[in-house]
MDAnalysis code that builds the backbone (N, CA, C; Angstrom):
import MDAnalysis as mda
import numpy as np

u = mda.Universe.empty(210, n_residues=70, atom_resindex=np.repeat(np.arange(70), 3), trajectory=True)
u.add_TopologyAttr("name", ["N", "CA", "C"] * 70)
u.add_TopologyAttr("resid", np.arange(1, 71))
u.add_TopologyAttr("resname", ["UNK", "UNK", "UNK", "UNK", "UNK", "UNK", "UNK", "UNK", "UNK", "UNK", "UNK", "UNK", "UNK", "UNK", "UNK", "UNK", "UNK", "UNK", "UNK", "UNK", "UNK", "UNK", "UNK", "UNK", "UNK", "UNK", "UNK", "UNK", "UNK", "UNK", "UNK", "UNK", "UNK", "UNK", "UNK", "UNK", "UNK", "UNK", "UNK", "UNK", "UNK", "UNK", "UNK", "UNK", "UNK", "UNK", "UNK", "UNK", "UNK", "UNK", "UNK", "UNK", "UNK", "UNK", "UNK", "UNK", "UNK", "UNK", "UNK", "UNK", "UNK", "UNK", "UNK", "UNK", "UNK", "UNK", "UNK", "UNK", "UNK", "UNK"])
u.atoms.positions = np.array([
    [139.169, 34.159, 135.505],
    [140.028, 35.065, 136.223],
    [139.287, 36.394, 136.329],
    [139.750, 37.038, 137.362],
    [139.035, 38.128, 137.796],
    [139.733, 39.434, 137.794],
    [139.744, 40.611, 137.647],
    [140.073, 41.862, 137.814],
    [139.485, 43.008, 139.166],
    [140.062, 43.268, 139.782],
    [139.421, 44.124, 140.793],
    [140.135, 45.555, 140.871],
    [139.882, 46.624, 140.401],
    [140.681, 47.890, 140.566],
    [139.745, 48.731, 142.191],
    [140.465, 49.004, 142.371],
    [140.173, 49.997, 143.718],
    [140.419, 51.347, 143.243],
    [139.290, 51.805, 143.146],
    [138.994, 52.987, 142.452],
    [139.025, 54.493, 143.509],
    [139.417, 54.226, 144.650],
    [139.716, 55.514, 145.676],
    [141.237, 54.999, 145.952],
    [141.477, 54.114, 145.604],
    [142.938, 53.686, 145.930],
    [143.986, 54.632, 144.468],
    [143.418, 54.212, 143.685],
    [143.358, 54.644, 142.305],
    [143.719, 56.152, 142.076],
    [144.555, 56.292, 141.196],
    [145.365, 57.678, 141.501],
    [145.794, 58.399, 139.808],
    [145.158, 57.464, 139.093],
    [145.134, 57.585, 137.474],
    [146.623, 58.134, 136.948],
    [147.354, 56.924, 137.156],
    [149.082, 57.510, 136.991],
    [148.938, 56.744, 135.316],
    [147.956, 56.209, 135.034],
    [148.135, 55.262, 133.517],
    [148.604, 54.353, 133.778],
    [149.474, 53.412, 134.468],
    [150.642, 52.690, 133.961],
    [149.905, 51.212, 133.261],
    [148.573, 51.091, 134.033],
    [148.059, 49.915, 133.151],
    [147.229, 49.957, 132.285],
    [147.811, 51.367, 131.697],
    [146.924, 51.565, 130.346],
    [147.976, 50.718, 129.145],
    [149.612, 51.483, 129.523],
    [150.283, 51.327, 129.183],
    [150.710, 49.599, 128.948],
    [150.841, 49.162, 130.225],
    [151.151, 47.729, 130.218],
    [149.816, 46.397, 130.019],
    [148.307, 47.244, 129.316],
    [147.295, 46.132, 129.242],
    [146.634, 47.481, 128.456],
    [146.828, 47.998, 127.081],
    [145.628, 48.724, 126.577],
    [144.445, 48.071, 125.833],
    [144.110, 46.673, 125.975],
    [143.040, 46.140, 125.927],
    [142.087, 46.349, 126.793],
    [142.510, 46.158, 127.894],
    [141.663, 46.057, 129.356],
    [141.387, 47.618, 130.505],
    [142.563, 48.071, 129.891],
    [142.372, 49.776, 130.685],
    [142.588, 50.808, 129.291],
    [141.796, 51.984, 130.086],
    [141.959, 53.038, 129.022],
    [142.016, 54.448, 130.177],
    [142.198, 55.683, 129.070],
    [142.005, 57.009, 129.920],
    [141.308, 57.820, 129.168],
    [140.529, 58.516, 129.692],
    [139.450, 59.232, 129.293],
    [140.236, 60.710, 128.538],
    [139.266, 61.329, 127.577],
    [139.355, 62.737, 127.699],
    [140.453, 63.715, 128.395],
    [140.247, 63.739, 129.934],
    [140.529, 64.244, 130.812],
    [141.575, 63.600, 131.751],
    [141.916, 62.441, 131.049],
    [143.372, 61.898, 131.519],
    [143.111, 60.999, 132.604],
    [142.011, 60.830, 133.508],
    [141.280, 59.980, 134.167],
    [141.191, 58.361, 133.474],
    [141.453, 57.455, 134.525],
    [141.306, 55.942, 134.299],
    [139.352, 56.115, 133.789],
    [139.197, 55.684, 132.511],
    [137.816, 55.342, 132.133],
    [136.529, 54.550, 133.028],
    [137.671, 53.345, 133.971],
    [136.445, 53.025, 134.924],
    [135.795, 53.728, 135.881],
    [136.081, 55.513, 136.226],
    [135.569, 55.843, 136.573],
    [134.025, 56.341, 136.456],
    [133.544, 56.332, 134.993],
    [132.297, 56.602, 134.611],
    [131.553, 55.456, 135.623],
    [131.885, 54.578, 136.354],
    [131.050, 53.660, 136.940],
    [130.470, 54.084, 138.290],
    [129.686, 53.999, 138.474],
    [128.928, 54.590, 139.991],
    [129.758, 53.876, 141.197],
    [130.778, 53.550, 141.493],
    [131.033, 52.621, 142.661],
    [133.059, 52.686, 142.591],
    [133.474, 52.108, 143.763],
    [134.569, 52.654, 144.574],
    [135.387, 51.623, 143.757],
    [134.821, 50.183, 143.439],
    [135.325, 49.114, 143.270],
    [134.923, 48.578, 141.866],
    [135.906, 48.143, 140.886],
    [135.540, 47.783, 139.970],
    [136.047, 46.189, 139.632],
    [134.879, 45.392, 139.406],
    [135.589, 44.187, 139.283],
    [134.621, 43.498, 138.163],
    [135.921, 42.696, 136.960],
    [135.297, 42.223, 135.946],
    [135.926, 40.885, 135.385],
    [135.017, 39.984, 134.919],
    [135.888, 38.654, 134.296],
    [136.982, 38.709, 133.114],
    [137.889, 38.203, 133.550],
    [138.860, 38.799, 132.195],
    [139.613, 37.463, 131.713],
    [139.251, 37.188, 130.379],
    [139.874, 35.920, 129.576],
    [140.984, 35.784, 129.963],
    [141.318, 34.351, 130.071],
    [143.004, 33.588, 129.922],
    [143.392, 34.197, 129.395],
    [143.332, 34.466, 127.953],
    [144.162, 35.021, 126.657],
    [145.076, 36.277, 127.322],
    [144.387, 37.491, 128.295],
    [144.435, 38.258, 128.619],
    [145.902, 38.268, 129.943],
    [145.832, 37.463, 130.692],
    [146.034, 36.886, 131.664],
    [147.847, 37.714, 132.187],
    [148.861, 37.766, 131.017],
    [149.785, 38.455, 131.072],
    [149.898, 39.800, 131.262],
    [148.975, 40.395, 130.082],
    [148.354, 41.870, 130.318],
    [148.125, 41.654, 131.828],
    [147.197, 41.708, 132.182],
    [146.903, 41.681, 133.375],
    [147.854, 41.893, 134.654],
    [148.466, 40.901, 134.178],
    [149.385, 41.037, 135.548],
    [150.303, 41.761, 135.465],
    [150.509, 41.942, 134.043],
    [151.880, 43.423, 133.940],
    [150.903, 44.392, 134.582],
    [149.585, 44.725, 134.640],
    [149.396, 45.972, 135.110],
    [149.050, 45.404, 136.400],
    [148.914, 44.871, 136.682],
    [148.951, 44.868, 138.533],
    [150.206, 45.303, 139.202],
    [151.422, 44.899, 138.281],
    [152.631, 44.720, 139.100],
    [153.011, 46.031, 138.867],
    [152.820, 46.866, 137.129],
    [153.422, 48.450, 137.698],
    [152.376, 49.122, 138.381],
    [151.130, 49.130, 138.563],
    [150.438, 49.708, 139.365],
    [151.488, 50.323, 140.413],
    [151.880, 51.935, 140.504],
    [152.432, 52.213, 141.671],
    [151.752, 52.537, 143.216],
    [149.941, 52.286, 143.184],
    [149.387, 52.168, 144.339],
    [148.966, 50.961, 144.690],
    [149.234, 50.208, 143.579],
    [148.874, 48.562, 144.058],
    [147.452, 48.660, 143.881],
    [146.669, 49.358, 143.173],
    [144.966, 49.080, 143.315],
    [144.171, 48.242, 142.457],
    [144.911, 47.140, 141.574],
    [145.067, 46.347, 141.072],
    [144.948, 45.224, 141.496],
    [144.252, 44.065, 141.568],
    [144.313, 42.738, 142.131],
    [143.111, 41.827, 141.088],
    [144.696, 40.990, 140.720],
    [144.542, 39.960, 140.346],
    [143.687, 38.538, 140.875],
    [142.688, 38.169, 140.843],
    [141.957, 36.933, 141.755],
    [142.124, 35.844, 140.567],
    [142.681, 34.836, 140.662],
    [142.519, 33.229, 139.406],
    [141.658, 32.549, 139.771],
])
C-alpha cells in the first residue's frame, strides 16, 4: 500500500498527525515534517499493519491531500 500527500495542496492543519502519529509528524514550527523533502509530492510504502491509521488520516484530511493507493 501506498501513501501520496500533496504537499502544495497541503495546508498543515495536523489532523493526520493526530489520526496516524506513526506515519505523520509536525515540525518545530508547526509545519507537516514532509516538508524537509525537495518536491511537491510525497509518496511512500506503508505496511498493512498501518493501513487504518492511514485511512483515518486521509478521511480527516480537510484538503483531501491525502491519497490512499492499495
Amino acid at each position: 500500500m501506498q501513501v501520496e500527500v500533496d504537499l502544495k495542496r497541503c495546508q498543515d492543519h495536523g489532523q493526520c498527525v493526530y489520526a496516524a502519529p506513526d506515519l505523520f509528524a509536525l515540525d518545530d514550527e508547526g509545519r507537516l515534517s514532509l516538508r524537509s523533502r525537495a518536491t511537491d509530492v510525497y509518496v511512500a510504502d506503508v505496511d498493512e499493519a498501518s493501513a487504518e491509521e492511514l485511512h483515518e488520516a486521509a478521511e480527516v484530511c480537510p484538503l483531501q491531500a491525502i491519497t490512499v493507493h492499495e
